[in-house]
C-alpha positions in Angstrom: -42.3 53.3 -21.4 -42.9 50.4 -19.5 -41.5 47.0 -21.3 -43.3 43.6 -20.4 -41.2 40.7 -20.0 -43.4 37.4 -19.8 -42.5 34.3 -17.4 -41.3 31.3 -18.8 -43.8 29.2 -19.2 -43.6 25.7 -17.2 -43.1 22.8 -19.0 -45.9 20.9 -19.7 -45.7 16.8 -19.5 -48.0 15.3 -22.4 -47.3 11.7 -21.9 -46.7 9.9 -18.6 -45.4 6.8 -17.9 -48.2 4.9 -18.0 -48.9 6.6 -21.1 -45.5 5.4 -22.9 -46.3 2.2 -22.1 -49.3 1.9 -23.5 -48.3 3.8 -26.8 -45.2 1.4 -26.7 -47.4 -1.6 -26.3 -49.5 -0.5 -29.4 -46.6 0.1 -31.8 -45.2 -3.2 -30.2 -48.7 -4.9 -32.0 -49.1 -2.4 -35.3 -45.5 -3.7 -35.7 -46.2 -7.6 -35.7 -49.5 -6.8 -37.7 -47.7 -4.9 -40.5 -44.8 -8.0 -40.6 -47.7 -10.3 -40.5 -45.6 -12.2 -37.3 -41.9 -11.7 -36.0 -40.0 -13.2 -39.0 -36.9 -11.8 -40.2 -37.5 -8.7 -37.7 -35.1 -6.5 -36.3 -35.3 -3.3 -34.3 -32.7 -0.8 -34.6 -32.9 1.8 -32.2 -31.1 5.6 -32.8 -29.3 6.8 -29.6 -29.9 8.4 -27.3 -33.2 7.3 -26.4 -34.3 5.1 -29.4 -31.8 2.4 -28.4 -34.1 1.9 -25.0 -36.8 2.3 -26.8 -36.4 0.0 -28.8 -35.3 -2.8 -26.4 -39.0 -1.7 -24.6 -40.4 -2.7 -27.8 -38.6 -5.7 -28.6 -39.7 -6.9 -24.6 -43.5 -6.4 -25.9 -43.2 -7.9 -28.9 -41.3 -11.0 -27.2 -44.3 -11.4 -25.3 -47.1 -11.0 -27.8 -45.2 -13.8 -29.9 -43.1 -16.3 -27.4 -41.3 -17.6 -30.5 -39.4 -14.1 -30.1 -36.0 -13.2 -28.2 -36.2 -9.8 -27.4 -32.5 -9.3 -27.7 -32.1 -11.5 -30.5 -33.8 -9.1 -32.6 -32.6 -5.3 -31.4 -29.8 -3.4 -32.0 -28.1 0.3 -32.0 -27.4 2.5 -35.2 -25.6 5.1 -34.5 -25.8 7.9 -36.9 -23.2 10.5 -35.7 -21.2 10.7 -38.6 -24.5 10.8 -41.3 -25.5 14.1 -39.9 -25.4 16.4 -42.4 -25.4 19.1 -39.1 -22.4 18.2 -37.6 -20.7 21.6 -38.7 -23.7 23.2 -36.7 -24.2 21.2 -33.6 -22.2 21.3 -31.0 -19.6 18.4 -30.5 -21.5 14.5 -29.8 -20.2 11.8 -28.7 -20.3 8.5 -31.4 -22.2 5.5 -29.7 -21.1 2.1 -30.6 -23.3 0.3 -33.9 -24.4 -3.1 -32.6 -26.2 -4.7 -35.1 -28.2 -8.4 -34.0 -26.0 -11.7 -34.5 -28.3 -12.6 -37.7 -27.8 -8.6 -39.2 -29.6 -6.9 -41.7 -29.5 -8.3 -45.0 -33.0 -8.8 -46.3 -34.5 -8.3 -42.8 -37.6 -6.1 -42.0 -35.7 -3.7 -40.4 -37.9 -1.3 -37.9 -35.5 2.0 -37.2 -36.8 3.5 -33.9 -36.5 7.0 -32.6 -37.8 9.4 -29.6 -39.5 12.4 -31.2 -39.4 12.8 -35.5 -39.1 16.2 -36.3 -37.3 17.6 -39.1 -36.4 14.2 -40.7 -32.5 14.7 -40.6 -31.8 11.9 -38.1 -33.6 9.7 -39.8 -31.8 10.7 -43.3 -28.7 9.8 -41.2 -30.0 6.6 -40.2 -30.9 5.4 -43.4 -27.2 6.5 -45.0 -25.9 4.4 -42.2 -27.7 1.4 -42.9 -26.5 1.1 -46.4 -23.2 1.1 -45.3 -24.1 -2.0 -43.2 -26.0 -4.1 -45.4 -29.5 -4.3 -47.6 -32.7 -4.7 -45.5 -35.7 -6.2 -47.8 -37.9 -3.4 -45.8 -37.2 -0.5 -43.4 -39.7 0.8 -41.7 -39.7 3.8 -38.7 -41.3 4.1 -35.6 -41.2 7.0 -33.5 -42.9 7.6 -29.9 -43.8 11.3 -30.5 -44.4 12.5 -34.6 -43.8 16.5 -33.4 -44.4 17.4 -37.4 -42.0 20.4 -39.2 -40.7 18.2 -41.4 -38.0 19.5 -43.5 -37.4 16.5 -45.2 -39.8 13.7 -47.3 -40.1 11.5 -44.6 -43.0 10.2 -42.8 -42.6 7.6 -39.4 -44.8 4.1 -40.0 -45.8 3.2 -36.7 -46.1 6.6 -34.5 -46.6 6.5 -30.6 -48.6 10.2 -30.5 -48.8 12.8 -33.0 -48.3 16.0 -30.8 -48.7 19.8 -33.4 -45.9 21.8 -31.8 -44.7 25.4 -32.7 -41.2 25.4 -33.7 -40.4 27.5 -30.4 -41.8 24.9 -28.3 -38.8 21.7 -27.3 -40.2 18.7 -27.1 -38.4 16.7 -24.3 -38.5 12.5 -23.9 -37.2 11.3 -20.4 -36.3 7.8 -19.7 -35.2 6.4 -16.9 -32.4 4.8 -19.2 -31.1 8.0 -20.1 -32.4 11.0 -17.9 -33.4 11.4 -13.9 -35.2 14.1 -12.4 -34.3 16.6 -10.5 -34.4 15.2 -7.3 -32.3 11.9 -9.3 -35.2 9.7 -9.3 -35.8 8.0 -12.6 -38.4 9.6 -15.2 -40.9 8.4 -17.8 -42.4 10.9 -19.1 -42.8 13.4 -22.1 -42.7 17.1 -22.0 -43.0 20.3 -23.7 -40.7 23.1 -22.5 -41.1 26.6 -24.2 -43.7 28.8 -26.3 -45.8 31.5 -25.5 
């Protein structure tokens, strides 16, 4: 008897760079639509690849409303220590919490992320923010909304909503965080895995 191993399927990119941008823009205006203007906004972006995200957003915003500065109104949240995997995940590094000059405290505070998936990040990110002050709203925005939730926990503002089997990885590469291969810089998402 014969057994039949199957190649690995090739990733597969589902949103290109130009395609980022453009879901970036929109979130950028569903953002200022939802606030009803830029007032008392604040983007706080999850690391890895939410922090950049969130500065990308922050640009668009800034020039949709020129009363905005960009980095007057974005920050980083880490979560690291709100997992409630840390027991199960191999070892991550903290990254700093840097929270915009004005803070948090009744702000409309946007939390940004790559890809929403389970909801445990985002569980994290809310436990963190109590511990650094009381935002009048909080509000999520994701780029990719990947579903399997495990969690109640639904993203606001979402960049694409992509059905995915739980085999399949959905990969987000910025050229903030990740380069190619070849070390050139990448915009792009992918899905690796599945049959």
């Amino acid at each position: 008897m014969t057994s039949v191993t199957s190649a690995p399927v090739p990733a597969r990119v589902v949103l290109n760079q130009a395609d980022i941008d453009r879901a970036l823009t929109r979130i950028a205006h569903e953002i200022l639509e939802a606030n009803k203007g830029s007032r008392d906004l604040v983007l706080l972006g999850i690391p890895r690849r939410g922090y950049p995200l969130a500065v990308r957003l922050a640009e668009k915003i800034a020039a949709a409303d020129n009363t905005v500065d960009a980095a007057a109104i974005v920050g980083q949240l880490d979560v690291t220590m709100f997992r409630d995997d840390l027991s199960h995940q191999g070892t991550r590094p903290p990254y700093p919490t840097r929270l915009p000059r004005t803070g948090i405290d009744n702000k409309v505070v946007v939390l940004i992320d790559d890809v929403l998936y389970s909801g445990r990040t985002i569980r994290a990110a809310l436990d963190a923010l109590v511990d650094l002050g009381r935002p009048r709203i909080v509000r999520l925005a994701v780029l990719i909304d990947r579903g399997h939730r495990e969690l109640p926990i639904r993203a606001d503002h979402v960049g694409k909503n992509l059905p995915t089997s739980s085999a399949e990885k959905v990969r987000v590469r910025l050229e903030e965080t990740d380069s190619s291969a070849v070390g050139s810089p990448v915009n792009e998402v992918v899905i690796e895995g599945g049959a």
